[in-house]
C-alpha positions as CSV (number, residue, x, y, z in Angstrom):
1,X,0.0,0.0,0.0
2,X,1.4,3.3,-0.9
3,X,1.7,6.0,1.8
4,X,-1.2,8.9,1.4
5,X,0.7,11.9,2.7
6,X,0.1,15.4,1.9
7,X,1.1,18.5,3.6
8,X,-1.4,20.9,2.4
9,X,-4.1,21.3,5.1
10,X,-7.1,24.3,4.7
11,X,-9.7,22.4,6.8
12,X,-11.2,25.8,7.8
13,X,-11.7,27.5,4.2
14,X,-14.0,30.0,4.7
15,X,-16.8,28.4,1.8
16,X,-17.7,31.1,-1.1
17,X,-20.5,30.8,-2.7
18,X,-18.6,30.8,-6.1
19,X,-19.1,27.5,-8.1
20,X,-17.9,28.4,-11.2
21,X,-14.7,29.2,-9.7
22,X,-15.3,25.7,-8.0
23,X,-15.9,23.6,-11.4
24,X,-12.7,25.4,-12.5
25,X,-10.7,24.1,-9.8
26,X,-11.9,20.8,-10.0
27,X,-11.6,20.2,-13.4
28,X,-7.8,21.4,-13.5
29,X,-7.2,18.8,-10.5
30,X,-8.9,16.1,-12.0
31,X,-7.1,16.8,-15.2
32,X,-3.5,17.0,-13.3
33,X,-4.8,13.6,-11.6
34,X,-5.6,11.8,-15.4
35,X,-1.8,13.2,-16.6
36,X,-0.1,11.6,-13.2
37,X,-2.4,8.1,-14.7
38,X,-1.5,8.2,-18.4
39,X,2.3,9.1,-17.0
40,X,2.0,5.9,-14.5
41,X,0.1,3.7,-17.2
42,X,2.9,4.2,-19.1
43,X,5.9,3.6,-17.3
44,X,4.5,0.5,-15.4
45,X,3.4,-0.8,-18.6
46,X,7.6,0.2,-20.4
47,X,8.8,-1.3,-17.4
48,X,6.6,-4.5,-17.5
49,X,6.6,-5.6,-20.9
50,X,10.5,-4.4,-21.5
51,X,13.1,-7.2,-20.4
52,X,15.8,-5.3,-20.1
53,X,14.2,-2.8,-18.0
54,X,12.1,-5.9,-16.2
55,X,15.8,-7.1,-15.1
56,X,16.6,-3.1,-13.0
57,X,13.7,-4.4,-11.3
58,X,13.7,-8.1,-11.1
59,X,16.2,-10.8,-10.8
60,X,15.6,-13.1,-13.5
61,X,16.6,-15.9,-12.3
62,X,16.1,-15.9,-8.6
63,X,12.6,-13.3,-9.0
64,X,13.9,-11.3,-5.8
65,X,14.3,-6.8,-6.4
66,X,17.4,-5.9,-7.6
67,X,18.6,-3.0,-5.5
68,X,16.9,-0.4,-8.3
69,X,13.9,-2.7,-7.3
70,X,14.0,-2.1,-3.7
71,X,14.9,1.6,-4.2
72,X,11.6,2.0,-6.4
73,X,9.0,0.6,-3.9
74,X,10.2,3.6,-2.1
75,X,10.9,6.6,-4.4
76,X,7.0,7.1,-5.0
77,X,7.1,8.2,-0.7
78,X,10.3,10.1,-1.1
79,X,8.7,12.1,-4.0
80,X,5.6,12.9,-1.5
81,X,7.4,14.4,1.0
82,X,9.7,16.2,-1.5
83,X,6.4,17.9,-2.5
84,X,5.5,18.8,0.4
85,X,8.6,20.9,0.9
86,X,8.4,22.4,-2.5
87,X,4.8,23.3,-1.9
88,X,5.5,25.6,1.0
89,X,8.9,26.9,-0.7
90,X,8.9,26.2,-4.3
91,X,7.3,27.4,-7.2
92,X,4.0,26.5,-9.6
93,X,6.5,25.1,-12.2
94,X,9.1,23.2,-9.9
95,X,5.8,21.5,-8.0
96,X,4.2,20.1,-11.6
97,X,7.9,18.9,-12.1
98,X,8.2,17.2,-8.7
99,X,4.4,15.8,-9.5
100,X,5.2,14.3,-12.7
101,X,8.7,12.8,-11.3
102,X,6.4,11.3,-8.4
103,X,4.1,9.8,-11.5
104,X,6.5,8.0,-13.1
105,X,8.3,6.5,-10.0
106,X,5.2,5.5,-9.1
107,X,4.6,3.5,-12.7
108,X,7.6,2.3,-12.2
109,X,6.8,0.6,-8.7
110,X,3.8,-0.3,-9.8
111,X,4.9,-2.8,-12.6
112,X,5.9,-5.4,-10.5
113,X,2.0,-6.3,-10.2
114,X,2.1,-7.7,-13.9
115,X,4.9,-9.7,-12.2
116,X,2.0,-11.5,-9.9
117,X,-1.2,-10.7,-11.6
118,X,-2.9,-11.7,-15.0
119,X,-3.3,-8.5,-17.3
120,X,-7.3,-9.9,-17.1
121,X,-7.4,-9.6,-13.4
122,X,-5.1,-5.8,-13.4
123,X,-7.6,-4.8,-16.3
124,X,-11.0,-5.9,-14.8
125,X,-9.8,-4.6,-10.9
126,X,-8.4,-1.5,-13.0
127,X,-12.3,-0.6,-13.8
128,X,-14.1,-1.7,-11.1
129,X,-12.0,1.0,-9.3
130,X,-12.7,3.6,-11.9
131,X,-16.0,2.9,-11.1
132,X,-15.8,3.1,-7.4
133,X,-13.6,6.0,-7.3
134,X,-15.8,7.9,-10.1
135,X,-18.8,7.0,-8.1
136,X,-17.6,8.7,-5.0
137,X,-16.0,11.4,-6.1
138,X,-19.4,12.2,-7.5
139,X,-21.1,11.7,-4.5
140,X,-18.4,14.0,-3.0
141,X,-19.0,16.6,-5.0
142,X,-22.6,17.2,-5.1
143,X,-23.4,16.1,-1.8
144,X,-24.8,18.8,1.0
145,X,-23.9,17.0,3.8
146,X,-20.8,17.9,5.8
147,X,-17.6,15.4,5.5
148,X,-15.8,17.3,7.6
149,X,-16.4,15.3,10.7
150,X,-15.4,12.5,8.9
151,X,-12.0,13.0,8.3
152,X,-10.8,12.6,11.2
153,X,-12.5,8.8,11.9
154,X,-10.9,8.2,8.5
155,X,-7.6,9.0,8.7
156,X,-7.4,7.3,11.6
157,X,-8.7,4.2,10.3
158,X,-6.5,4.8,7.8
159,X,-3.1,4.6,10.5
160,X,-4.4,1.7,11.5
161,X,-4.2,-0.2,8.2
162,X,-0.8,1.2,7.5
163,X,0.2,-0.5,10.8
164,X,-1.7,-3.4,10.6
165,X,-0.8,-4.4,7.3
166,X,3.3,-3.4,8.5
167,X,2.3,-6.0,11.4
168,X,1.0,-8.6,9.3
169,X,3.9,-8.6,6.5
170,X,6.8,-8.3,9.0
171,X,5.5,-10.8,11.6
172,X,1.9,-13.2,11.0
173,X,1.8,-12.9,7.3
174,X,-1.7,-14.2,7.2
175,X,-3.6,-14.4,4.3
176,X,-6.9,-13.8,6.1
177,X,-5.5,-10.8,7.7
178,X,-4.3,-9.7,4.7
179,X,-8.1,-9.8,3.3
180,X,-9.7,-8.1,6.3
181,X,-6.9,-5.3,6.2
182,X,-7.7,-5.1,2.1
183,X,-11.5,-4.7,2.9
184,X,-10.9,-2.1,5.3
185,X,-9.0,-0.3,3.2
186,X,-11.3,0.0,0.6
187,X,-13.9,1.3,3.0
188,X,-11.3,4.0,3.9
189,X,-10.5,5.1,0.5
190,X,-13.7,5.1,-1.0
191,X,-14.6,7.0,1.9
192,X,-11.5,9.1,1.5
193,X,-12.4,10.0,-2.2
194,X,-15.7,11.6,-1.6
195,X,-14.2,13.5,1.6
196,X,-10.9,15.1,-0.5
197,X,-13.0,15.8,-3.4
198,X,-15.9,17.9,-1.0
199,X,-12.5,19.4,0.3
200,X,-10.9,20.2,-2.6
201,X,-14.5,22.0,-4.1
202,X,-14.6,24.2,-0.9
203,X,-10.6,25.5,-1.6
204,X,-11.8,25.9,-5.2
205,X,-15.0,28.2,-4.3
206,X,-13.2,29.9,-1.5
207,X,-11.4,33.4,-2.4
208,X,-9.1,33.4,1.0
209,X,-6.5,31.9,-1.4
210,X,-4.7,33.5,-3.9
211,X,-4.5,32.3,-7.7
212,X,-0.9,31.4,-7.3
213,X,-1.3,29.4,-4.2
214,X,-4.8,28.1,-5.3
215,X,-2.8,26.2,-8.8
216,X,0.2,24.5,-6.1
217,X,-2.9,23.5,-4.3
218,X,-4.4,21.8,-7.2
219,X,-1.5,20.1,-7.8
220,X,-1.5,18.4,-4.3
221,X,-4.9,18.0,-4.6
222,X,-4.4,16.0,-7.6
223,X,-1.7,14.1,-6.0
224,X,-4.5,13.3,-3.0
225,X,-7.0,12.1,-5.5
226,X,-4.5,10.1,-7.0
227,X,-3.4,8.1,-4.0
228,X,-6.9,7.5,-3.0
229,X,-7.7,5.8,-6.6
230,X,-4.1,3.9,-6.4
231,X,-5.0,2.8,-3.0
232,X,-8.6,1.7,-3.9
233,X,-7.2,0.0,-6.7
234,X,-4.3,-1.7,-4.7
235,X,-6.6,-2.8,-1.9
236,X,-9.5,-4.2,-4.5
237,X,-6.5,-6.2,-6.2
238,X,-5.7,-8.0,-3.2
239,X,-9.2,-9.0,-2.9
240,X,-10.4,-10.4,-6.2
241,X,-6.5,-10.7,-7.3
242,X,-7.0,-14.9,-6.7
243,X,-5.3,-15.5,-9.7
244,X,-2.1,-14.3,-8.5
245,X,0.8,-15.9,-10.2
């Protein structure tokens, strides 16, 4: 599961009434969100299908990471935080550099799944998440009712699934656990979605920020949106993934 980490927090955005502002905002992080998934598609699928950039990743012989392997499952994180740091110091341009470096480390982590699932299993998972995600980030959007209090409960929840599942692969390593955590996890996230995106449609109508700030903002907000839909996807794959190779 990949780390959901931002460091961007307006939780008390004064809400303006001003929803074309708001549609604007939400359709430039939404279209930020689809680049960082056509970026990811990509690489994963380079970095799959490719043998000699399978074998940076991948042993051939014995299947273990390769030390560019191991170094992978982590730049995606390192990349987060490195955002974070050019968000509060950096500018619009450096950010959307930082985002799309964070893109395609994270395709390239990503493509050890076609190691240990069918491409009919990714594929199928792949929209059934669309679906979810699309679903809720609908809901999300047009809802009247106040998320607010539910962040909290959530990200909670969501801390104790990082630990859990860190317990479960460093010491039971129990299938069923694994399943539990994996459903859990999909409650969070899809719960997750419709919470950033009511979020991110408040900073959008709100005028407290200024246009500068406001497009880094979309930028992290598209990185948000993203690791919810990775997540979902990840999670949903360890469910119905019982093809794995």
């Amino acid at each position: 599961m990949e780390s959901k980490s931002t460091d961007y927090v307006y939780d008390n955005v004064i809400q303006i009434d001003d929803a074309d502002a708001s549609r604007k905002f939400i359709a430039k992080v939404f279209a930020w969100m689809f680049v960082a998934l056509g970026i990811s598609a990509a690489c994963a699928f380079l970095f799959a299908a490719t043998p000699q950039l399978s074998a940076l990743l991948r042993d051939s012989e014995t299947h273990q990471n390769t030390i560019f392997g191991t170094v992978a499952m982590f730049l995606p994180l390192v990349f987060v935080f490195i955002s974070g740091a050019v968000f509060s110091r950096g500018s619009y341009i450096a950010l959307a550099l930082v985002f799309i470096g964070f893109s395609a480390a994270m395709g390239i982590s990503l493509s050890n799944i076609f190691f240990f699932y069918p491409i009919t299993t990714i594929s199928g998972v792949f929209i059934t998440a669309s679906l979810v995600f699309g679903a809720m980030a609908i809901g999300g959007y047009i809802t009247h009712q106040d998320l607010t209090k539910f962040g909290g409960i959530l990200t909670m929840l969501l801390i104790g699934v990082i630990i859990a599942s860190v317990i479960n692969l460093l010491i039971f390593r129990s299938g069923t656990m694994d399943l539990i955590i994996s459903y859990v996890g999909v409650a969070v996230f899809t719960g997750l979605t419709a919470y950033d995106v009511q979020k991110l449609k408040r900073i959008g109508a709100s005028a407290e920020i200024d246009g500068a700030t406001k497009s880094k903002v979309s930028l992290m907000g598209a990185l948000t949106l993203y690791l919810d839909f990775v997540n979902l996807f990840l999670m949903l794959l360890r469910i119905f993934g019982g093809n794995r190779r």
